[in-house]
N, C-alpha and C positions, 0 to 999 in steps of 0.2 A: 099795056096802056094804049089807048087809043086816039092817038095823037091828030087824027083827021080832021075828028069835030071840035079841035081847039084850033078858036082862032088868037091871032096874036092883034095886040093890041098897037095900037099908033100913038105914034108920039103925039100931044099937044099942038097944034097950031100954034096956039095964042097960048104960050105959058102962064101958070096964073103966079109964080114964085119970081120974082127978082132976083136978080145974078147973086144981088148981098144978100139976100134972104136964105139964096143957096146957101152961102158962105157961112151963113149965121148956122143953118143945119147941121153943117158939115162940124163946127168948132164945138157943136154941141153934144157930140158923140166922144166919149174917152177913146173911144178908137182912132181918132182922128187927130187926137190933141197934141202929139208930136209933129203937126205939119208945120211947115213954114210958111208965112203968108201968099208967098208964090206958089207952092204947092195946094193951097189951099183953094188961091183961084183956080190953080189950071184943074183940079177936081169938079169944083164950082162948072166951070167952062164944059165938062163932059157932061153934066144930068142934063138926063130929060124927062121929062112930067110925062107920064100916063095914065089915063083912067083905064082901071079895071071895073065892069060890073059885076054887081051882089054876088056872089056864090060864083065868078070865075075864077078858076085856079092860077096861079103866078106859075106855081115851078110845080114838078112831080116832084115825088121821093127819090132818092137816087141818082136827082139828074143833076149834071155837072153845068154849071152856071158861069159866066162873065158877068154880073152883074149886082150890084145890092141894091137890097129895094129900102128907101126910105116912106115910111108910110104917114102922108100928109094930113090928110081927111080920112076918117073912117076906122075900119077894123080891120083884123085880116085873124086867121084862124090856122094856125099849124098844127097837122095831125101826123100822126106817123100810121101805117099800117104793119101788123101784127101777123104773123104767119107761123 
């Protein structure tokens, strides 16, 4: 892979999500719906909004991540490669 000509994205300045809106995302995932409301902010408390453009990739295949992405606006497209 060639990780040179990817750039990584920045955070948000100006969030356009409210903290409860976060909150509200977060309670909307079955994955999440065992939190407690304290656990819930302090989750809420860690996102940050990024924009990606068109046709930039988030993650490669195979690579090991810190992160989940919740996707606000738009689409996103997961491919696997085949060898």
């Amino acid at each position: 892979m060639d990780y040179e000509n990817e750039t990584m994205p920045e955070f948000l300045e100006h969030p356009t999500i409210s903290f409860e809106g976060r909150e509200q995302l977060i309670k909307a995932f079955p994955c999440f719906e065992m939190l407690t409301s304290s656990q819930t902010r302090a989750l809420a408390s860690l996102m940050h909004e990024v924009k990606y453009l068109a046709c930039e990739r988030i993650v490669f295949e195979n690579d090991l991540v810190d992160s989940i992405y919740i996707i606000i606006h738009g689409e996103a497209e997961v491919t696997r490669e085949i060898k």
